[in-house]
Each structure stands twice: as C-alpha cells, then as structure tokens.
N, C-alpha and C positions, 0 to 999 in steps of 0.2 A: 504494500500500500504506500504509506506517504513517510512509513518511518518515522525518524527524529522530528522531521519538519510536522508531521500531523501532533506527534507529542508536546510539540515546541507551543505551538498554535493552541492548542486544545481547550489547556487550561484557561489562559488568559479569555478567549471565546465567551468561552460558556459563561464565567463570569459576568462577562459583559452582557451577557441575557441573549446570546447565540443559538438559536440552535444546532443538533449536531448536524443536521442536513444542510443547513446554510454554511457549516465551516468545511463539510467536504466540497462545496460547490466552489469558496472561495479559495480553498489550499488548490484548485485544478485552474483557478486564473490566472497562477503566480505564472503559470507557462505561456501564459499571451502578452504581449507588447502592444505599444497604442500609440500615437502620435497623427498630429496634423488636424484637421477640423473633426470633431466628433461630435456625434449627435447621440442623448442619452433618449431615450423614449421612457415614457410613464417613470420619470427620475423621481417623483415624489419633493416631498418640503426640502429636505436635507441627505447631502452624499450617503450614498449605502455603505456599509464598511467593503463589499468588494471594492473600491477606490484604494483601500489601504492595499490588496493584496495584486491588481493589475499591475504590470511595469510600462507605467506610463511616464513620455517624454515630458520634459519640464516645459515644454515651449507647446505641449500640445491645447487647445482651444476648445473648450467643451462648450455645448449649449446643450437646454436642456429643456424637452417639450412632455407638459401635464395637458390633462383635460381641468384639472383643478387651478383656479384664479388663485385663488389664497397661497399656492404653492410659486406664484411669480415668476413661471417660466419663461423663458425666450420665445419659446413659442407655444402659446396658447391654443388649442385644437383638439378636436376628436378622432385619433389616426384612425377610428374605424370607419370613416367616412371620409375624413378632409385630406388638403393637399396641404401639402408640407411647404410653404411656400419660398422655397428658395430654387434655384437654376438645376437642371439632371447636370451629373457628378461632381456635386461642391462636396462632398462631405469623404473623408479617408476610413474615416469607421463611426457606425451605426451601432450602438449598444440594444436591446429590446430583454432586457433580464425579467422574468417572471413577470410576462405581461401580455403574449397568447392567451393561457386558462382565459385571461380577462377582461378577453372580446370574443361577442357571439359570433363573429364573420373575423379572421385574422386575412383576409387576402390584399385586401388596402393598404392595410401595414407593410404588407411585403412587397407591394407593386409600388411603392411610393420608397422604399427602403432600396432597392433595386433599380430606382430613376435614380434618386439623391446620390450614391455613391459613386465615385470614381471608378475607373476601368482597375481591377485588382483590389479596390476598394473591398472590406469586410464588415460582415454582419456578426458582431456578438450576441448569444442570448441563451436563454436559458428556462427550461420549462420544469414544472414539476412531477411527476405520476405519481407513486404512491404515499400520498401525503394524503394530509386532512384537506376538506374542505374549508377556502379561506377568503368568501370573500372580499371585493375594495376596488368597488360599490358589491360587484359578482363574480361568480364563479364560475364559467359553463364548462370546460372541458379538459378532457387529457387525452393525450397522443403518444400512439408507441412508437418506436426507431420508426417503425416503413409507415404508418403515417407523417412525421416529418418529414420523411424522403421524398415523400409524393407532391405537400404541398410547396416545399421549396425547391422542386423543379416547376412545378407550375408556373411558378412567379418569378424563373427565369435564373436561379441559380443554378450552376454544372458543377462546380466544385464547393460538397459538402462534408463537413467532417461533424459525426454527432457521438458523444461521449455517455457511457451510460455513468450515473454518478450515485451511488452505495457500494453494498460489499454481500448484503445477503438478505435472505430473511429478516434476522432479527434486529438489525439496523433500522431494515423496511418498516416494520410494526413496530420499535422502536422511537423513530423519527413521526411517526401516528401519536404517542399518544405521551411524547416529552412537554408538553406542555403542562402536563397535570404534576409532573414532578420539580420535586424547590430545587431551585437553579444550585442548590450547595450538594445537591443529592445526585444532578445530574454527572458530576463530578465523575462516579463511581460508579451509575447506569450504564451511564453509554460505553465507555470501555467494556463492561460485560457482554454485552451485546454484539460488539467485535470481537471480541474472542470467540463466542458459541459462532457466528459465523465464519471464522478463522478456523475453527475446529471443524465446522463441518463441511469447509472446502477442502481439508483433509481428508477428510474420509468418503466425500465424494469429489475427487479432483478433476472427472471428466464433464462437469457440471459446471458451467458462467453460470455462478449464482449472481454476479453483477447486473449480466442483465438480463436473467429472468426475472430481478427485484427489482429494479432501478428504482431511486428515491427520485429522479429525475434526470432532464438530459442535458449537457453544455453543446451549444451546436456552435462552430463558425463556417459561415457564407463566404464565399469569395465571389465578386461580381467581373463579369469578362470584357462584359460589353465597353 
C-alpha cells in the first residue's frame, strides 16, 4: 500500500476530522502535479485539504467555480447546464473532485470540461462508490470503472486512467459507517480494518479485492484535441 507515507499521514488526518477514505484518496494525489491556469469545479467556501497533498507549481493560477453565491467564486454557474464562460483551451487543468454523484445529468460538465482545456490539457477528479449517502444539496448516483469509461469517451476523452481507491472489504464497510465512531477511536479502527483486509489478500491473493471494493475512483483525463 502506501507504507510509511500512509502511517506518516494517518494520524495527523484523522485528527483533523479526516476521514479514512478521504486520506486514501489524498495520499494517491501526492502522485499528480499541477500548474498553469486551473479551474476547480464545485470548490466549495474554503480549499479542501487535497491542496495540501497535490504538487502544485507556485506560479500556478487557480479559479474557482460554485453554484453557491455565498461561496464567492470566480465563477458563479450551474455546470449542469451552463457554459463556462471563458475561450475553448484557456485552462491547463480542470479539477471536478466528488462532484459527479452531484448532478442528475454529468454530460455538461464534461462537454464544457473538454472545450475549456488545452490540447494535452487534464481532467482531475474523483468519484465515490461504496460510501454513504451524502448529500450537498443531493445525491443521485455511483459509477463502476466501465461506467466511467463509457461516459468519458462520450465526451470526447481517449486517454483515460481511472484508479480504484480502498484495499478491501473491511475498509469498504468501514469507510460506511466511521462517522459514528469518536475521531480518538478512529485512531485504532481503521488500522484494524486494514489488517483483516491485509490478511485476507493473503489468503486469497488471486482476488483485487481493490477493486471489487473500491471506496471510490481517482480518474485523470487527458484532452487531445
């Protein structure tokens, strides 16, 4: 798995009211770099902690587009219907992290994600599966790998790389139902959890329990055109 670096991380996380599915998703960003115009989609009030864990250029230029006023973003819009209004390929990379599940229709998003970018230009993002229901306004949906595959050739990607992101089972129903446990407790849960999963890729090694469990998926787009 992630070794030292997931132990390094762990603690500190959870503390911080983490949880563990959100800190496997951001220990797997460390591997991306970022620079030049970026556009965050559904950013929310304030930076997500994946910002701490991206290696992002010091000169890179973020804006940041909500459907929410109160959140003061650059750009104020509904991507599940509206245009993005700037020029086709101003943008070097496009973020969209957990923010599929939370449009009834995601094709807009991608057809508008796939104008905005640069030729070589990249789509970050990141979807959930077996998690709770969360949701901010709503919830509609989850997508396995070749659901993904289907809609981001649709909308004109060719080169896709989609990552399943857990370890097994008991991470899976784990990552379900860490909410109800006191963040000092989660401490010494979720390590358990990764071990009986640790243990029973042992004992059945010819089994990706990765991703027949995925807690969710990290996908990056690359645009051609």
């Amino acid at each position: 798995m992630f070794g030292s670096t997931l132990i390094k991380n762990f603690a500190r996380e959870t503390l911080n009211g983490k949880g563990f599915g959100r800190i496997l998703f951001n220990l797997e960003l460390q591997k991306r770099e970022c620079s030049g115009n970026i556009l965050d989609i559904g950013s929310g009030k304030n930076r997500a902690s994946l910002y701490r864990f991206l290696r992002m250029d010091k000169n890179a230029l973020i804006k940041r587009l909500d459907v929410i006023p109160d959140y003061k973003p650059d750009f104020l819009l509904d991507i599940e219907k509206d245009k993005v209004l700037v020029a086709d390929g101003f943008f070097d990379f496009v973020f969209a992290f957990s923010i599929i599940e939370h449009l009834a229709d995601c094709r807009n998003l991608l057809k508008e994600v796939h104008r905005i970018l640069k030729p070589r230009g990249k789509l970050l993002g990141s979807m959930p599966f077996l998690v709770n229901v969360h949701p901010d306004p709503h919830d509609y949906v989850r997508f396995t790998r070749e659901k993904l595959e289907i809609i981001f050739r649709e909308a004109g990607f060719k080169e896709i790389e989609i990552i399943a992101i857990g370890q097994g089972p008991f991470v899976a129903a784990y990552c379900c139902i860490e909410f109800i446990i006191p963040r000092i407790l989660r401490l010494f849960s979720a390590p358990s959890a990764l071990f009986l999963d640790k243990l029973i890729q042992k004992i059945k090694p010819s089994i990706n329990f990765k991703e027949k469990y995925p807690i969710g998926y990290m996908f990056e787009l690359k645009n051609y055109e």
